[in-house]
Each structure stands twice: as C-alpha cells, then as structure tokens.
C-alpha positions, 0 to 999 in steps of 0.5 A: 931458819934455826938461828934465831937471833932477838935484841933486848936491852943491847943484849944479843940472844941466839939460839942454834937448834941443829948440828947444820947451823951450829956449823954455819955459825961456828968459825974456828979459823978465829982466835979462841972461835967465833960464831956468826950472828944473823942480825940487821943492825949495824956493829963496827969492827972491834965493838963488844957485843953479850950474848946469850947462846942456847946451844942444841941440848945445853940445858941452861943459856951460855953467856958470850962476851965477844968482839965483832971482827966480821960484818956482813951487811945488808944487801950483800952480795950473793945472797949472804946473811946479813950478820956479824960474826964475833971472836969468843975470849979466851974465858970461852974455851969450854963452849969452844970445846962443846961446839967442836964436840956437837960438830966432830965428824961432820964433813968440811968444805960446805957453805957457811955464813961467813966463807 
C-alpha cells in the first residue's frame, strides 16, 4: 500500500506516494479539505490530531494540525480501511491548493477510503 501511516510520541506521520492514494485520502467535500489516515487506534469525534504529511515530490514533511470529524473503525463493513479522516484548518490552504493541483484532472466517482 503507498499510505503509510506510523505513530510516534502522539504524532501521526503519512506518507502519499502516488496520484491514486492522494485521491483516496483527500476528501474536498470538508471544510478547508480533509485527508483520511489509515490507522487502528482509537480517536473520537472532535479530538486534535498533528501530523506530519510527506506528499509525493514536496521535498520537505508538511505539518498538519487537524480535528477528526470521521472514524472508520476496525472491522468495519465492507472491507473499508480502518482510519480516520480529519479536517484541515484554514492555515492549510496552501496544501489544499498543492493536493487539488497533484489531483487536477483525474477522473471523479472512484472509491475512495471514506465514500
């Protein structure tokens, strides 16, 4: 798989490789976006999550502070991924942009991790 999320110290690190996770994780029907992170351990609704994003060419890891607004648990139905998926603030708008540039053009309606 090419999302490859790792825990340390409470800080969430993931790393999008390719154009087709990039589509899978990005959810731009959110509020200022949201990415979807592939984990098993358990967040709530509302809670703060850092992350560190290395995305594709970006030569440096992006911090992300974010607020969990989706939980796919484990076990869930369908074969889905367990993760969770959270809101990017206002203060990321300039991934926003580089996310919906590295996506621009690619066809809509395939399965993402969330939908």
């Amino acid at each position: 798989m090419s999302i490859i999320p790792r825990i340390s110290h409470g800080i969430l690190s993931l790393t999008i490789d390719n154009k087709e996770s990039l589509y899978r994780a990005y959810m731009p029907y959110i509020t200022n976006g949201g990415l979807f992170i592939p984990t098993t351990r358990t967040y709530q609704l509302g809670e703060e999550v850092f992350m560190l994003l290395m995305l594709m060419d970006e030569p440096d890891k992006v911090p992300v502070t974010g607020k969990v607004i989706w939980v796919t648990p484990k076990a869930a139905q369908g074969g889905r991924t367990p993760g969770i998926g959270i809101q990017l603030s206002a203060d990321d708008s300039t991934l926003v942009r580089k996310i919906e540039t590295y996506l621009a053009g690619m066809a809509a309606g395939r399965r993402t991790n969330t939908l």
